[in-house]
Backbone as ProteinMPNN parsed JSONL, in Angstrom:
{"seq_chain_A": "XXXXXXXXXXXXXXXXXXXXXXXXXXXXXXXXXXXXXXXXXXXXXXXXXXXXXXXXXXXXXXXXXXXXXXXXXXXXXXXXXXXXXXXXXXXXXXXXXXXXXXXXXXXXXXXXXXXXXXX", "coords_chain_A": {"N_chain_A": [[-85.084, 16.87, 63.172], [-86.902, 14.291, 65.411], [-88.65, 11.547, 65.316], [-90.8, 9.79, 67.592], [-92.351, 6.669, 68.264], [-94.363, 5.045, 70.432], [-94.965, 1.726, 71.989], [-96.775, -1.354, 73.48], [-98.29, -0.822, 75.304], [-100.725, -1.748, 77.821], [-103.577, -3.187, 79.978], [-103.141, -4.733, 83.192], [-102.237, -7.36, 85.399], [-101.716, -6.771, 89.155], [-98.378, -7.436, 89.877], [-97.857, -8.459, 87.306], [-96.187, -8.437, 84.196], [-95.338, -5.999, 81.736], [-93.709, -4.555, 78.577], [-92.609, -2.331, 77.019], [-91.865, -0.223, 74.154], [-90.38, 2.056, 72.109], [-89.639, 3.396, 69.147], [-87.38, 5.006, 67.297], [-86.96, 7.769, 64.818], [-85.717, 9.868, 61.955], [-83.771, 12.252, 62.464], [-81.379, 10.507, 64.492], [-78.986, 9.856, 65.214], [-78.216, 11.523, 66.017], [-79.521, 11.382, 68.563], [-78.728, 12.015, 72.311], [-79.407, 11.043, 74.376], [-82.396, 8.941, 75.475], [-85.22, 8.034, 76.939], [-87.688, 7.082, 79.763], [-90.743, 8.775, 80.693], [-93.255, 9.048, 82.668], [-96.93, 9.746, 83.64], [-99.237, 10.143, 85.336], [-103.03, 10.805, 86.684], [-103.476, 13.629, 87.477], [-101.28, 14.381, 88.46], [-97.441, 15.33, 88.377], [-95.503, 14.991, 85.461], [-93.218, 12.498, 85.49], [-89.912, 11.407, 85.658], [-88.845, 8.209, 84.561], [-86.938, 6.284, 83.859], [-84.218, 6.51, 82.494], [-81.688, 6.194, 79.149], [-78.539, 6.851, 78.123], [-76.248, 7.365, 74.831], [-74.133, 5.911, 75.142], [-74.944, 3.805, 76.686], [-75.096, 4.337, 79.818], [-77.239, 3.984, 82.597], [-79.951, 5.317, 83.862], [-82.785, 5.503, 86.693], [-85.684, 6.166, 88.49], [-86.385, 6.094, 91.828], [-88.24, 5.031, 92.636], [-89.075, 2.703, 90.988], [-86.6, 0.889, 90.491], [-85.028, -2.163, 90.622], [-87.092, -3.107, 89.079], [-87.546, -2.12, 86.929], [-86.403, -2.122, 83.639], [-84.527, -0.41, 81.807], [-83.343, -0.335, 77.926], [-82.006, -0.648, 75.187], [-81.875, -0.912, 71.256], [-79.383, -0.982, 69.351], [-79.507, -1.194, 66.653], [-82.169, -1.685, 65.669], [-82.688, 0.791, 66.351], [-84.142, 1.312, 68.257], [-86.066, 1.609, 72.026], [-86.366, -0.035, 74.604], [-88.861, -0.483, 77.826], [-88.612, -2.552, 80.122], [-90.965, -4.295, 82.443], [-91.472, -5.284, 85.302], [-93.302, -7.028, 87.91], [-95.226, -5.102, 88.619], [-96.967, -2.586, 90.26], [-100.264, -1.415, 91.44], [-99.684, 1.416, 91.571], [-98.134, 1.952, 89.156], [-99.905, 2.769, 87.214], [-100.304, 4.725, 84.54], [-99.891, 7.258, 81.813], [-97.187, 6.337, 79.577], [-94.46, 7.944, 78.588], [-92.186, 8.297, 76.215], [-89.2, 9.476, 75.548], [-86.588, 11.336, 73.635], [-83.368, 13.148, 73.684], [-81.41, 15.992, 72.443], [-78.08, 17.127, 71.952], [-77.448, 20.166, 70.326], [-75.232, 22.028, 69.261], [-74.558, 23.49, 71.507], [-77.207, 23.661, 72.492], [-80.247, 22.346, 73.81], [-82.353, 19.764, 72.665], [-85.945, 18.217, 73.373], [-87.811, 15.52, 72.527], [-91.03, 13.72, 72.334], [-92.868, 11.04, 71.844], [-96.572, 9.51, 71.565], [-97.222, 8.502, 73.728], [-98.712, 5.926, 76.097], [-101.034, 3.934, 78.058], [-100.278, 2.527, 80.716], [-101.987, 0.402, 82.772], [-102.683, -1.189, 85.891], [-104.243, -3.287, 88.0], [-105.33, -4.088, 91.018]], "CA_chain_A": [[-86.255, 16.415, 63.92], [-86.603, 12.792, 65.747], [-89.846, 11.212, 65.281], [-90.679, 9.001, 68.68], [-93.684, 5.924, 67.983], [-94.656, 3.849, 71.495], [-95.732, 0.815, 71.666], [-96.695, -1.96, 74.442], [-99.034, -0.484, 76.588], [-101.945, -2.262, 78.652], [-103.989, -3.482, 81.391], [-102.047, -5.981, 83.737], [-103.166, -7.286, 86.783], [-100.44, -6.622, 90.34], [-97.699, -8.682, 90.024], [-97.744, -8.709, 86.175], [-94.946, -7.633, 83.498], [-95.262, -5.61, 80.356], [-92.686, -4.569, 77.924], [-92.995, -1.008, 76.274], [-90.981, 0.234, 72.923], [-89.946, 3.133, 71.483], [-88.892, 3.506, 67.658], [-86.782, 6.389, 66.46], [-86.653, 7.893, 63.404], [-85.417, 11.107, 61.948], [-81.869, 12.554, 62.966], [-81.517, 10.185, 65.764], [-77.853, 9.868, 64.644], [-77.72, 13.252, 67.364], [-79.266, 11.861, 69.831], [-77.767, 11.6, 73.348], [-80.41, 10.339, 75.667], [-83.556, 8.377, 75.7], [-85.898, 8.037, 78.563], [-89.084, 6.884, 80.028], [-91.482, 9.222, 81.632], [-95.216, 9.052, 83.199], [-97.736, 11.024, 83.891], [-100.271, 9.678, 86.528], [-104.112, 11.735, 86.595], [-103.802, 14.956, 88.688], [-99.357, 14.422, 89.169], [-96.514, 15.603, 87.091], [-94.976, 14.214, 84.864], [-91.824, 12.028, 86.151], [-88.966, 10.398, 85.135], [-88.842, 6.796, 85.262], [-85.323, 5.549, 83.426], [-83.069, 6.92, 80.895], [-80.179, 5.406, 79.072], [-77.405, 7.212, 77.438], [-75.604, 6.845, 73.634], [-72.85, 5.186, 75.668], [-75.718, 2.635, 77.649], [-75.235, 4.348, 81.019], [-78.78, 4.396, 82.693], [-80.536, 5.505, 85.245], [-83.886, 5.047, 87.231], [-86.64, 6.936, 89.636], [-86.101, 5.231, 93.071], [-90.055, 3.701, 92.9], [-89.389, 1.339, 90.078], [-85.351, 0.215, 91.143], [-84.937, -3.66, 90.929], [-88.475, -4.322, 88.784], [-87.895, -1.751, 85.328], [-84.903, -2.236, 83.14], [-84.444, -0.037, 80.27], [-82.6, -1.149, 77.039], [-81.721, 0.105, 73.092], [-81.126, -1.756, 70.165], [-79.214, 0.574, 68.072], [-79.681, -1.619, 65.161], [-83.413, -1.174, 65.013], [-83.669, 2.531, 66.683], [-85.662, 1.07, 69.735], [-85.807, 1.755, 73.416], [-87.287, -0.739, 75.582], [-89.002, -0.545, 79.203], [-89.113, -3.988, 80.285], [-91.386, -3.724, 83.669], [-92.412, -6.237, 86.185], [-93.72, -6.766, 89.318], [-95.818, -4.085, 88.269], [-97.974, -2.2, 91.032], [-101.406, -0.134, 90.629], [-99.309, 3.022, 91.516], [-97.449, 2.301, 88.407], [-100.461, 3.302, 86.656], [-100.064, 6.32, 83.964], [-99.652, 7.266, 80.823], [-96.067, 6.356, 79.623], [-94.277, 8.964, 77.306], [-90.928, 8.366, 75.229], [-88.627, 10.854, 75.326], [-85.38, 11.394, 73.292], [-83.049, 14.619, 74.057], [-80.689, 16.085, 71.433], [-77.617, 18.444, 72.235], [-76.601, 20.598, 69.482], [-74.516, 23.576, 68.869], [-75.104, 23.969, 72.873], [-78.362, 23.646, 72.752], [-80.794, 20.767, 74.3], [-83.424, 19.519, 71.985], [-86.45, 17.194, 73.512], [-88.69, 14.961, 71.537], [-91.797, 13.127, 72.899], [-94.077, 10.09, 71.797], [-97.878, 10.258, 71.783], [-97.861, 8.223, 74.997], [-99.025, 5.018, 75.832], [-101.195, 3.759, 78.635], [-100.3, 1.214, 81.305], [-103.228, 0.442, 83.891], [-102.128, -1.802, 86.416], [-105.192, -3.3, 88.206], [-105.389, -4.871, 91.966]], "C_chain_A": [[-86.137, 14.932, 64.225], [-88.133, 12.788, 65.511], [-89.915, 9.616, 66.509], [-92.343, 8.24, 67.984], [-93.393, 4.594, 69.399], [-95.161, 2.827, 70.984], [-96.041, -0.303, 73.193], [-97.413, -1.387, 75.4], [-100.17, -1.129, 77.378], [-102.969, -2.641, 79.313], [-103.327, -4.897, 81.654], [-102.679, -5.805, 85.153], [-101.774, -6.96, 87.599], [-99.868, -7.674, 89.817], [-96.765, -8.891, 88.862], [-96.066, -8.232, 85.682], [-95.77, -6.843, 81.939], [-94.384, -4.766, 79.759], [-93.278, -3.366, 77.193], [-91.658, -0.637, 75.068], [-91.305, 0.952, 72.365], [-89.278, 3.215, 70.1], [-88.521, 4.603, 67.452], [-86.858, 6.39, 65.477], [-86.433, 9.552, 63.267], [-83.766, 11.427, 62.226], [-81.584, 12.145, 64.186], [-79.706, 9.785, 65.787], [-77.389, 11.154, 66.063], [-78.248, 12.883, 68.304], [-78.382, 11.147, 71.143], [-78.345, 11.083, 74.389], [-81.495, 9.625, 75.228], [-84.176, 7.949, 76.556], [-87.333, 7.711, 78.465], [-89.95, 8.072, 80.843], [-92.991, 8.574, 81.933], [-95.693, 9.567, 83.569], [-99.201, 10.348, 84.378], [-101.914, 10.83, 86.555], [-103.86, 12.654, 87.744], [-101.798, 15.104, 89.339], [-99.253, 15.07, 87.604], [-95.897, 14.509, 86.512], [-93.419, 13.733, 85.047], [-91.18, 10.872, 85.23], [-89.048, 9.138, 85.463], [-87.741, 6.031, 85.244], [-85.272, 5.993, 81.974], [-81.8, 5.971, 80.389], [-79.619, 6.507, 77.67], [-76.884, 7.071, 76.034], [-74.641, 5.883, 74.53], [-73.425, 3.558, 76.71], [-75.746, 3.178, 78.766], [-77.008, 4.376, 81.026], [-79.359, 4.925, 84.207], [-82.491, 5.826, 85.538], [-84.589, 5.521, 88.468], [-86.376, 5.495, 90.633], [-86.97, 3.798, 93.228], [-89.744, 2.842, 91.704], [-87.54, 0.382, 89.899], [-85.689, -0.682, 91.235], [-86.11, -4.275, 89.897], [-88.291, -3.165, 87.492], [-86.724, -2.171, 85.055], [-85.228, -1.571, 81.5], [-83.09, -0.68, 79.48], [-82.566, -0.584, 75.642], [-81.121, -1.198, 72.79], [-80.679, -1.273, 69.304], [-79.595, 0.11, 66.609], [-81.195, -1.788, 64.573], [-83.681, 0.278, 65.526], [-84.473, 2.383, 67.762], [-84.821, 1.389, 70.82], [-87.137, 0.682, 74.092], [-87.191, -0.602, 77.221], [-89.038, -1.909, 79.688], [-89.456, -3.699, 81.925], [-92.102, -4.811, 84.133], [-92.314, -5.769, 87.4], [-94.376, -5.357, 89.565], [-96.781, -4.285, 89.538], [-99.062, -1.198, 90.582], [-100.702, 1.407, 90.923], [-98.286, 3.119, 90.339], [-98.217, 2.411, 86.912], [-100.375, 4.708, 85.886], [-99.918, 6.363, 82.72], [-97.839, 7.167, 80.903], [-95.601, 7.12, 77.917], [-92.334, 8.661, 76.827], [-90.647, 9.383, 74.876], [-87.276, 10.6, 74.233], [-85.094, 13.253, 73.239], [-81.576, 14.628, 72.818], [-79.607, 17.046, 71.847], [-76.762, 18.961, 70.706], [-76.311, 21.885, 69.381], [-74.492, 24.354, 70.847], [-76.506, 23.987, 73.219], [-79.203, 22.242, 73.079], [-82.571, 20.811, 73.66], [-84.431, 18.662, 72.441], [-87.344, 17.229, 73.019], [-89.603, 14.057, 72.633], [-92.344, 12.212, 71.829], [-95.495, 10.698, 72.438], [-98.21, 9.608, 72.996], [-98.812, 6.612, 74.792], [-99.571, 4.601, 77.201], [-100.882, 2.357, 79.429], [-101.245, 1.757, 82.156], [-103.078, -0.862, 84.49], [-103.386, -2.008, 87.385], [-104.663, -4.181, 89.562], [-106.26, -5.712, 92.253]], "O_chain_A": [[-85.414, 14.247, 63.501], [-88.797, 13.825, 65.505], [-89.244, 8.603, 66.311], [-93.226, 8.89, 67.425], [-92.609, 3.646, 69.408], [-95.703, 2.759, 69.881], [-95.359, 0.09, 74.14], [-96.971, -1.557, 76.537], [-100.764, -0.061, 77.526], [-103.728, -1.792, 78.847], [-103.056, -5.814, 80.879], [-103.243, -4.905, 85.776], [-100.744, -6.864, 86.933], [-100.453, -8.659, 89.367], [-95.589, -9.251, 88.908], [-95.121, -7.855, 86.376], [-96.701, -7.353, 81.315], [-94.113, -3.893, 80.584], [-94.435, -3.446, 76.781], [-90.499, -0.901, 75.389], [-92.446, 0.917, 71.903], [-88.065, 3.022, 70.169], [-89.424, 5.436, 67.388], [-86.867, 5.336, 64.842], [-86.802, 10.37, 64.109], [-82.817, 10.651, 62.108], [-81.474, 12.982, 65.081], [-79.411, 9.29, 66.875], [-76.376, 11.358, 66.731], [-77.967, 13.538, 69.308], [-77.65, 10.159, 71.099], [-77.673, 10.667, 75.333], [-81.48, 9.816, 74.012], [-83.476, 7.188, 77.225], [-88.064, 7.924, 77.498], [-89.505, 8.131, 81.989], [-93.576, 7.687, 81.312], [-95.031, 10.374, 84.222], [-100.123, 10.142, 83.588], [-101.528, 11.981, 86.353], [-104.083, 12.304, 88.903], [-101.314, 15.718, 90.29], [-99.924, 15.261, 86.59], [-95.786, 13.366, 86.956], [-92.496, 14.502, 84.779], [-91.594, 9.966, 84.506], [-89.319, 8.847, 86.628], [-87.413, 5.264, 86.15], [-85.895, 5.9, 80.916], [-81.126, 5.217, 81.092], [-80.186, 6.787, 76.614], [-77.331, 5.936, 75.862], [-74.756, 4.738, 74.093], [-72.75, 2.655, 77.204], [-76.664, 2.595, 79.344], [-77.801, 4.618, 80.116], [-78.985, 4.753, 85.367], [-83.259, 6.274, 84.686], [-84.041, 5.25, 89.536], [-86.231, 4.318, 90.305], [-86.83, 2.619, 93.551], [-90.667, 2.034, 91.603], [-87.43, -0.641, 89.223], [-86.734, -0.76, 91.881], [-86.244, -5.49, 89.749], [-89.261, -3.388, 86.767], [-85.955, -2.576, 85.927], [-85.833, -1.992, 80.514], [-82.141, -1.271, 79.996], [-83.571, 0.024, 75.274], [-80.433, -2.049, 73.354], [-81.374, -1.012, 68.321], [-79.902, 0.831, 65.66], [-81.456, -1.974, 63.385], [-84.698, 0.897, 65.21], [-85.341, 3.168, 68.144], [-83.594, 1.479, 70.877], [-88.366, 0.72, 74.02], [-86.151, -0.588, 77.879], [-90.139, -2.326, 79.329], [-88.664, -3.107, 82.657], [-93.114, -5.268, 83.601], [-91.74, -4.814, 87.924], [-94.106, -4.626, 90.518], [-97.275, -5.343, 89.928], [-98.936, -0.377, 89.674], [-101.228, 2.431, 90.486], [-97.568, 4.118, 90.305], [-97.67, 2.264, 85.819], [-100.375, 5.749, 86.543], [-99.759, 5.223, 82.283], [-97.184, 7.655, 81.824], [-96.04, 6.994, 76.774], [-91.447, 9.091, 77.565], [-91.275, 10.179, 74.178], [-87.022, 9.404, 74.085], [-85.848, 14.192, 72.985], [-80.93, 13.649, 72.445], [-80.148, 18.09, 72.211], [-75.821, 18.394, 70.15], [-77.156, 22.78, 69.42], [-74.417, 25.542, 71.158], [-76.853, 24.375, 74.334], [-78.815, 21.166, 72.625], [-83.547, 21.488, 73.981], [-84.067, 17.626, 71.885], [-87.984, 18.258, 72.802], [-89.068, 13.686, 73.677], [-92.254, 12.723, 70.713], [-95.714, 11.622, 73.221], [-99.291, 9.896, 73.51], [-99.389, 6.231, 73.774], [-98.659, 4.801, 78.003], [-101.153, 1.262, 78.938], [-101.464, 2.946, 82.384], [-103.311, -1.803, 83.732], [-103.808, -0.913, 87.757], [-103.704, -4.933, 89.387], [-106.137, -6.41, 93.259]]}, "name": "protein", "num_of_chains": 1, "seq": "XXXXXXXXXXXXXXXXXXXXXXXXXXXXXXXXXXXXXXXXXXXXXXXXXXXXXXXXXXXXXXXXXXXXXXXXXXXXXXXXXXXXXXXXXXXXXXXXXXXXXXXXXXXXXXXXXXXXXXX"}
């Protein structure tokens, strides 16, 4: 089992930045991904940026040039670092980590953390 704990969530006016983190714990030793999602009132829930055991990463089109995800393996964290924040980047933000074992794909969530991005 991984155990995911957010942190960094908000209100920020346009323009702003705020910095979101993720702590692992548990058998995180397995895993192979970590990722941001969000989940907006009345949308699905979308990817925002993942990064890899190896660092690759990648990033939903709408937040290109202004998020930057990041790990510190030596505390177990994942950080969003997010500026130039707009009110459509309003949502709950959820911490993911994904596990593959034996062939199989394991994902773990956080309880979620609100940004509210105000104009």
């Amino acid at each position: 089992q991984v155990q995911l704990v957010e942190s960094g969530g908000g209100l920020v006016q346009a323009g702003g930045s705020l910095r979101l983190s993720c702590a692992a714990s548990g058998r995180i030793f397995t895993i192979n991904t970590m990722g941001w999602y969000r989940q907006a009132p009345g949308k699905q829930r979308e990817l925002v940026a993942e990064i890899t055991s190896g660092g690759s990463t990648n990033y939903a089109d709408s937040v290109k040039g202004r998020f930057t995800i990041s790990q510190d393996n030596a505390k177990n964290t994942v950080y969003l670092q997010m500026n130039s924040l707009k009110p459509e980047d309003t949502a709950v933000y959820y911490c993911n980590a994904a596990r593959k074992v034996a062939g199989l794909t394991y994902f773990y969530w956080g309880q979620g953390t609100q940004v509210t991005v105000s104009s």
